[in-house]
DSSP file (Angstrom, degrees, kcal/mol; ACC not computed):
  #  RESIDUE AA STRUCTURE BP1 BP2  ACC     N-H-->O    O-->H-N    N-H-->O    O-->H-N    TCO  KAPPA ALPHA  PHI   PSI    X-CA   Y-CA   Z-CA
    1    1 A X     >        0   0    0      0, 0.0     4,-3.8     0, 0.0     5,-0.3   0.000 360.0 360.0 360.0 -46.2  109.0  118.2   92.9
    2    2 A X  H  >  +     0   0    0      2,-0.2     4,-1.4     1,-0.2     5,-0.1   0.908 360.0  49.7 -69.6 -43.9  110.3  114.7   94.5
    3    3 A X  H >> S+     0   0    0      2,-0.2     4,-1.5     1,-0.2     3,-0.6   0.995 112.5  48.9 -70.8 -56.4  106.3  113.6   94.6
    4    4 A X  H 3> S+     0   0    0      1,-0.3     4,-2.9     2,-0.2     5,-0.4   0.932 113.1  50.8 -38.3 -47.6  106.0  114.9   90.4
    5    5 A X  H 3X S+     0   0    0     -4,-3.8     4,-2.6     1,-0.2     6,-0.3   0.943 110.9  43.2 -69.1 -25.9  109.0  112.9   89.6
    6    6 A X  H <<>S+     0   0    0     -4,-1.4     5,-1.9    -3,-0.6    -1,-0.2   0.972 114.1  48.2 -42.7 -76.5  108.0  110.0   91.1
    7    7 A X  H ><5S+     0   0    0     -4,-1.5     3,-5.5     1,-0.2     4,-0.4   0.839 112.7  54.1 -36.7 -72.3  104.4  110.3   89.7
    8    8 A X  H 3<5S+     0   0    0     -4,-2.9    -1,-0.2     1,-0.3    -2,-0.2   0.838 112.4  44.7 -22.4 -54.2  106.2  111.0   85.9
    9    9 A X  T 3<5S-     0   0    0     -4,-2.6    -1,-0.3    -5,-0.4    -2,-0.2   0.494 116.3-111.9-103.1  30.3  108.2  108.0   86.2
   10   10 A X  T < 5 +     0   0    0     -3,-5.5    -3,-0.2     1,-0.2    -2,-0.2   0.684  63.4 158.7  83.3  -3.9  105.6  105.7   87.3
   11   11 A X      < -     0   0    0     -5,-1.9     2,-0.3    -4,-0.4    -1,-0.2  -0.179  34.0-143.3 -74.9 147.7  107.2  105.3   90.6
   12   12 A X        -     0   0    0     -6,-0.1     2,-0.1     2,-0.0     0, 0.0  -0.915  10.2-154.0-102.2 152.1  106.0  104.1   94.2
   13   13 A X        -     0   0    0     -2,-0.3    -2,-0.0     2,-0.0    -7,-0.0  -0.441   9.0-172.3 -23.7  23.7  107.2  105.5   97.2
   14   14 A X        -     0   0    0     -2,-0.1     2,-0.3     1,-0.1    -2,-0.0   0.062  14.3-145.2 -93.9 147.0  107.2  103.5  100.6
   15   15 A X        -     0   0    0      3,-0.0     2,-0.4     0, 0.0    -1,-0.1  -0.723  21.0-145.5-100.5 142.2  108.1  105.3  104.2
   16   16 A X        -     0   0    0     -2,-0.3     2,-0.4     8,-0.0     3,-0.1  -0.890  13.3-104.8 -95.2 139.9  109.9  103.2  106.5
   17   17 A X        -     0   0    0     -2,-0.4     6,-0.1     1,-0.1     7,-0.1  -0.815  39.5-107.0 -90.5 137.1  109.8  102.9  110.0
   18   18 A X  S    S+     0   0    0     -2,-0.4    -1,-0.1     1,-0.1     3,-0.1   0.161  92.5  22.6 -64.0 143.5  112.3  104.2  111.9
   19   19 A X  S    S+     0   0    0      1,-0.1     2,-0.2    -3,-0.1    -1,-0.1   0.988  84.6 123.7  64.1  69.5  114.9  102.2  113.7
   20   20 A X     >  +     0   0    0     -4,-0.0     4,-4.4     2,-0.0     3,-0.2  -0.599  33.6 176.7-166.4  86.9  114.5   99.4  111.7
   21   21 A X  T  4 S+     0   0    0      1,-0.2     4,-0.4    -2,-0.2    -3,-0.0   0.709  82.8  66.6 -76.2   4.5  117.8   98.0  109.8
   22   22 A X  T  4 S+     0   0    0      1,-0.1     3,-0.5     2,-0.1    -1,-0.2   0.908 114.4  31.9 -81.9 -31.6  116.3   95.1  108.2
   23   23 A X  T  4 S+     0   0    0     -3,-0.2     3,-0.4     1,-0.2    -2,-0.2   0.897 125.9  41.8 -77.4 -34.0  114.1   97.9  105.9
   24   24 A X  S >X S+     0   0    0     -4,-4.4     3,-3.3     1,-0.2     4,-2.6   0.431  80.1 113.9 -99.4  19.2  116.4  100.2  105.8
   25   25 A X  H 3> S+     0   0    0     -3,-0.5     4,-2.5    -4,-0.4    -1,-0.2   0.828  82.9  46.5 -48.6 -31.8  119.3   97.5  105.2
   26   26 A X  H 3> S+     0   0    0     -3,-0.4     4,-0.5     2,-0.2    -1,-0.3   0.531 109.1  52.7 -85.5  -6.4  120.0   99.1  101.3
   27   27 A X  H <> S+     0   0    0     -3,-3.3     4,-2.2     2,-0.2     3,-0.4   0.808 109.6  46.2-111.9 -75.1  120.0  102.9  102.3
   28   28 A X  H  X>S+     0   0    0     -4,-2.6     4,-2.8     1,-0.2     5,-0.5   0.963 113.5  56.3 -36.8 -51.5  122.8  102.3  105.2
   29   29 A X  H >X5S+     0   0    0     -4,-2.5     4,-2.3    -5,-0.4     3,-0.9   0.905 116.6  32.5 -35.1 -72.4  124.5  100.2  102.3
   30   30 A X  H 3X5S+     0   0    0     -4,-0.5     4,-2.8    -3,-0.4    -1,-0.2   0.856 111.9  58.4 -48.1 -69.4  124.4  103.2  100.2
   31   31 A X  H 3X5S+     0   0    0     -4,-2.2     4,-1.3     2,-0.3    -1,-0.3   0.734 110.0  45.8 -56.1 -49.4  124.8  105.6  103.0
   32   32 A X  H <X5S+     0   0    0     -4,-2.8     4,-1.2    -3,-0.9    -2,-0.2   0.596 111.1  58.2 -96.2 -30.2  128.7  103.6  103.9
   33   33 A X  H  X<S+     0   0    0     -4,-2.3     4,-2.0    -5,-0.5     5,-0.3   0.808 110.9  36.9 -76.8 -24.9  129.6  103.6  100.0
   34   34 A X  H  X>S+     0   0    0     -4,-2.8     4,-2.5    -5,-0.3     5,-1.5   0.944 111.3  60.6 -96.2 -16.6  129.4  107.3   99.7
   35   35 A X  I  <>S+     0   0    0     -4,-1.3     5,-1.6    -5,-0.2     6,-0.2   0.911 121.0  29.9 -58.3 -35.9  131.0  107.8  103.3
   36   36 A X  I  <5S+     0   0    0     -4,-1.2    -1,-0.2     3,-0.2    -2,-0.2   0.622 118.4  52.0-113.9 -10.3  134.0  106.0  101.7
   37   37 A X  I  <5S-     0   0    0     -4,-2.0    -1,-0.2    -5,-0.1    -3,-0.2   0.865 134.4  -4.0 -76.8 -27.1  133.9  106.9   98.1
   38   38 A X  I ><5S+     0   0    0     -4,-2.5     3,-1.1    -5,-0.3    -3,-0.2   0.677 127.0  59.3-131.7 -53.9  133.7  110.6   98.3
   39   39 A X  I 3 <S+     0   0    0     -5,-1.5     3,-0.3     1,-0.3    -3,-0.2   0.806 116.9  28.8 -49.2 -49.7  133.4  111.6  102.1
   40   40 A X  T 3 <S+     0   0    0     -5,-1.6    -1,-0.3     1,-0.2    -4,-0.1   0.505 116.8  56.3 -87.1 -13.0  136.7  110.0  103.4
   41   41 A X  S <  S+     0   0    0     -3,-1.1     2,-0.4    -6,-0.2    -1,-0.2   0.141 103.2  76.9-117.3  26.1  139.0  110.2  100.1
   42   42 A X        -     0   0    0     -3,-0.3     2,-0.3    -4,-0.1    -4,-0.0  -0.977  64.1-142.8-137.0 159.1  138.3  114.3   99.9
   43   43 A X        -     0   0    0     -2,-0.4     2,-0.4     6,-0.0    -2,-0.0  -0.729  15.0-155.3 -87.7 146.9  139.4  117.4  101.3
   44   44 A X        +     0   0    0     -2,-0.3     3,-0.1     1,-0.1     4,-0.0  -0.994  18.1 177.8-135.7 126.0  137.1  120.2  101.9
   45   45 A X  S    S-     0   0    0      1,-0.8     2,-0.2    -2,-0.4    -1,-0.1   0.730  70.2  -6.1 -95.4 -35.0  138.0  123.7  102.1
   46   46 A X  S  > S-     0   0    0      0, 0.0     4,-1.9     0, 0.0    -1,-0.8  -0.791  76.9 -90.9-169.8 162.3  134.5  125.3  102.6
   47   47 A X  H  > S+     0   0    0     -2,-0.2     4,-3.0     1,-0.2     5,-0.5   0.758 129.9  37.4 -52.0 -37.7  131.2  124.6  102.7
   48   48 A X  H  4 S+     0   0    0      1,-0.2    -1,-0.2     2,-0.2     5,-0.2   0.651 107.9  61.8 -87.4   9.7  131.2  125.6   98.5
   49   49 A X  H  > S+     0   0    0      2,-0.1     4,-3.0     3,-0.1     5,-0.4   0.919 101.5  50.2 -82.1 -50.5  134.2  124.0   98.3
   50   50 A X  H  X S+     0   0    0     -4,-1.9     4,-2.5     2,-0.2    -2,-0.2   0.915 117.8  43.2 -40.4 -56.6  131.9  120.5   99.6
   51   51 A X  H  X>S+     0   0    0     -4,-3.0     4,-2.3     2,-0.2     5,-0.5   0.949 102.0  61.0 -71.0 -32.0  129.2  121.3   96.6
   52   52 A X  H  >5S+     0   0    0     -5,-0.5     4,-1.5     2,-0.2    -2,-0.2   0.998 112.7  37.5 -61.2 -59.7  131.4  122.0   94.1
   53   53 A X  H  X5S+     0   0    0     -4,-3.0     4,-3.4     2,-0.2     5,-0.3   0.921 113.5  63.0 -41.9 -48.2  132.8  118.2   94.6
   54   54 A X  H  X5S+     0   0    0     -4,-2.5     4,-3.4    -5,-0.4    -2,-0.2   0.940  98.5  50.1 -35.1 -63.6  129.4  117.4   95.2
   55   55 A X  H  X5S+     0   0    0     -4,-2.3     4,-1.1     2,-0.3    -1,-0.2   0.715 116.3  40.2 -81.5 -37.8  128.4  118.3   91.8
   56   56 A X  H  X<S+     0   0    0     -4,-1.5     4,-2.6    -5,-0.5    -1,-0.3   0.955 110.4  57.4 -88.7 -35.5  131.0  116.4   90.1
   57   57 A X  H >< S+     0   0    0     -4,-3.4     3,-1.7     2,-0.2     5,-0.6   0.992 104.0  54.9 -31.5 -72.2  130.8  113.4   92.4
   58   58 A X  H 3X S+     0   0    0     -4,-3.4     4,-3.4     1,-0.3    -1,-0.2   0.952 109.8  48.4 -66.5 -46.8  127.1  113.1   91.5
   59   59 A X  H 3< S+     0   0    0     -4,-1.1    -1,-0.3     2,-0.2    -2,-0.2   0.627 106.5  50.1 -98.0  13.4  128.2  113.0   87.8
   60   60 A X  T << S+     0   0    0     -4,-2.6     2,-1.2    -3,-1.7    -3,-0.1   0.600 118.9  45.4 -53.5-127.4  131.1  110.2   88.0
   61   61 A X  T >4 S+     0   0    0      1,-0.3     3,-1.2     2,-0.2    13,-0.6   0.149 111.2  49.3 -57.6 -30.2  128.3  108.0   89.9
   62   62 A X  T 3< S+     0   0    0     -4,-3.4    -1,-0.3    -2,-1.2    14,-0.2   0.283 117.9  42.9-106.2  34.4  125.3  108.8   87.5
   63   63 A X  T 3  S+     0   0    0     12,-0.1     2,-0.3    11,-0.1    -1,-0.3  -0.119  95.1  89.7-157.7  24.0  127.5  107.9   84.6
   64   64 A X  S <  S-     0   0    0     -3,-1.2    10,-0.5     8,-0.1     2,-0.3  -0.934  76.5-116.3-101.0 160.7  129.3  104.6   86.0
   65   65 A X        -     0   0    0     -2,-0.3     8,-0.3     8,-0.2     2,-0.3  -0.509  22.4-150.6 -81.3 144.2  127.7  101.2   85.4
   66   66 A X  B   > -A   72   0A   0      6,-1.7     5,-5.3    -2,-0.3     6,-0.6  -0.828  22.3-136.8-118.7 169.8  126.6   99.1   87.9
   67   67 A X  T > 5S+     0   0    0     -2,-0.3     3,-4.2     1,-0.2    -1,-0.2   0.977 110.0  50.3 -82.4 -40.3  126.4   95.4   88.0
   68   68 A X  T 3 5S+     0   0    0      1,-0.3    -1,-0.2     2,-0.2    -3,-0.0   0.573 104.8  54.1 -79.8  20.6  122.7   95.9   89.7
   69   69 A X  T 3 5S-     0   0    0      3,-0.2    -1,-0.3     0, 0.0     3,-0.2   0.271 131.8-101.2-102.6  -7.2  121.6   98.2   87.1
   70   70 A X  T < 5S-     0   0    0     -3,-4.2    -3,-0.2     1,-0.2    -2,-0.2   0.829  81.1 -56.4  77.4  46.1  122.7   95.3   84.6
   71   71 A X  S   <S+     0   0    0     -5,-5.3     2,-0.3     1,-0.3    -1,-0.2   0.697 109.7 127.0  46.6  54.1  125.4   97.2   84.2
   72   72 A X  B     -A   66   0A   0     -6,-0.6    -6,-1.7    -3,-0.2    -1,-0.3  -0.862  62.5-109.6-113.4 155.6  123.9  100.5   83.1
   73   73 A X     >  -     0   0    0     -2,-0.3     4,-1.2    -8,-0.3     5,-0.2  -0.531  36.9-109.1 -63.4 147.2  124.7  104.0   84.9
   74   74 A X  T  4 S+     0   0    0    -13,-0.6   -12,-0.1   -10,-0.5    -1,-0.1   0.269 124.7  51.2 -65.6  17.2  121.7  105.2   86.8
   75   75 A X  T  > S+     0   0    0      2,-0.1     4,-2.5     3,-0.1     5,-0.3   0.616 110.8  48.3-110.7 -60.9  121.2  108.1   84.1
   76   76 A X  H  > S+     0   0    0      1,-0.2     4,-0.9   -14,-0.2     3,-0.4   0.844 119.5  48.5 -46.3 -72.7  121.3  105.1   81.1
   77   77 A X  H  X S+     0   0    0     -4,-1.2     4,-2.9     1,-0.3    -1,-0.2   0.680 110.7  40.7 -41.9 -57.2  118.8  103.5   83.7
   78   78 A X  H  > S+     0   0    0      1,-0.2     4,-2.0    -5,-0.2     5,-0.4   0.996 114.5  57.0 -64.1 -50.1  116.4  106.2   84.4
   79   79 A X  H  X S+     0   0    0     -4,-2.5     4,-1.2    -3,-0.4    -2,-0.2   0.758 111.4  40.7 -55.9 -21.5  116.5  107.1   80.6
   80   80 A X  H  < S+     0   0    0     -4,-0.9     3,-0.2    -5,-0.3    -1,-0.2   0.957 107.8  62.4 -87.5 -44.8  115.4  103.4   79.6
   81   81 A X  H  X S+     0   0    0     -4,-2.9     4,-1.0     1,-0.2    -2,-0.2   0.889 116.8  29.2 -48.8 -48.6  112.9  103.4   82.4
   82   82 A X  H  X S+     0   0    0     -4,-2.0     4,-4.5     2,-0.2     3,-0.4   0.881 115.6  62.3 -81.9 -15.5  111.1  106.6   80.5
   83   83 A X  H >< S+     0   0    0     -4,-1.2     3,-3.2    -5,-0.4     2,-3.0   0.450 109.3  46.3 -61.9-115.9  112.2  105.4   77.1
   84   84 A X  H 34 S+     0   0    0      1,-0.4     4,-0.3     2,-0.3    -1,-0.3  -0.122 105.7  48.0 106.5-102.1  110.3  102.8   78.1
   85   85 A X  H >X S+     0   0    0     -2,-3.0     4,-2.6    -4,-1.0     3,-2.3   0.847 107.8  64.6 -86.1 -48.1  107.0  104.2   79.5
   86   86 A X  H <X S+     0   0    0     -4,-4.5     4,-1.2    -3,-3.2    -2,-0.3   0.761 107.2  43.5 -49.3 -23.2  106.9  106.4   76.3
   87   87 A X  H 3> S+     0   0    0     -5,-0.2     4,-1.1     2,-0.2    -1,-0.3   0.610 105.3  54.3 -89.3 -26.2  106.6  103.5   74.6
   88   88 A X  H <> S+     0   0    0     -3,-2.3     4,-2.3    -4,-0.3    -2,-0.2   0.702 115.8  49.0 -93.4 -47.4  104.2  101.7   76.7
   89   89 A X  H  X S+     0   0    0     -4,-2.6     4,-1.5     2,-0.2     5,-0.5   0.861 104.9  50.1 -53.1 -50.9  102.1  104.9   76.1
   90   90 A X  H >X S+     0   0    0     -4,-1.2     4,-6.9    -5,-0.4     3,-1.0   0.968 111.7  50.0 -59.2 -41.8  102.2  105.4   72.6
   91   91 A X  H 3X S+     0   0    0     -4,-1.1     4,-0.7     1,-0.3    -2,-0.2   0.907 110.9  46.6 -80.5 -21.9  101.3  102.1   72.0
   92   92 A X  H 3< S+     0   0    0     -4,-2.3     4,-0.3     2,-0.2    -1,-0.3   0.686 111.3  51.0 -47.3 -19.4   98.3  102.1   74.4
   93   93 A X  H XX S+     0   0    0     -4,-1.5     3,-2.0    -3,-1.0     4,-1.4   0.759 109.5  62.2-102.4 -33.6   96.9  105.8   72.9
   94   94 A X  H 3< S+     0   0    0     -4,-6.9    -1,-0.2    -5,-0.5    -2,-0.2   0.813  95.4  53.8 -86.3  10.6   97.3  103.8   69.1
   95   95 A X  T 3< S+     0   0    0     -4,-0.7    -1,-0.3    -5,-0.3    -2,-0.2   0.744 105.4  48.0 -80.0 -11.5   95.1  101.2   69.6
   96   96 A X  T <4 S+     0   0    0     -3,-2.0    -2,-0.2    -4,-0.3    -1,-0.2   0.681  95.9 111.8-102.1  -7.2   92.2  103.7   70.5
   97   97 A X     <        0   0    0     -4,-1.4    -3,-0.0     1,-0.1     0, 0.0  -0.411 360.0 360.0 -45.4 132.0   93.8  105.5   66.9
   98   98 A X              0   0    0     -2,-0.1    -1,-0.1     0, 0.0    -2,-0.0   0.127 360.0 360.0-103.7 360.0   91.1  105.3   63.8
């Protein structure tokens, strides 16, 4: 499913090698904002209590802007990214149009 979306949106994929902070510098980054946006500022009751936050967490964060998103959400983002390709498509398949 993670390789289809990729493909779908045009996307590349690189593996990193392990133990290696200079590659992985943007993923630790990542990795220390969600420890202190969601991990440290919540309570947990159970394990469904932990998705159930989850699941709203993920949609605050894939509906705030960010500045390196040019201050789109990363749902506005993804959506211009296919908008986008659809576009890039149509207009390749209408030159080969009679």
């Amino acid at each position: 499913m993670f390789e289809n979306t990729l493909e779908e949106l045009g996307l590349e994929y690189k593996v990193i090698k392990p133990h290696t902070p200079k590659q992985n510098g943007r993923v630790e980054r990542s990795h220390r904002k969600d420890q202190e946006r969601f991990y440290y500022k919540r309570v947990y009751y159970s394990l469904e209590d932990l998705r159930n936050q989850g699941k709203e967490w993920r949609k605050e964060y894939n509906n705030f802007p960010m500045r390196p998103l040019g201050w789109l959400s990363p749902r506005e983002f993804i959506k211009n990214i296919k908008v986008k390709k659809n576009r890039y498509l149509q207009y390749r398949c209408s030159k080969y149009l009679f």
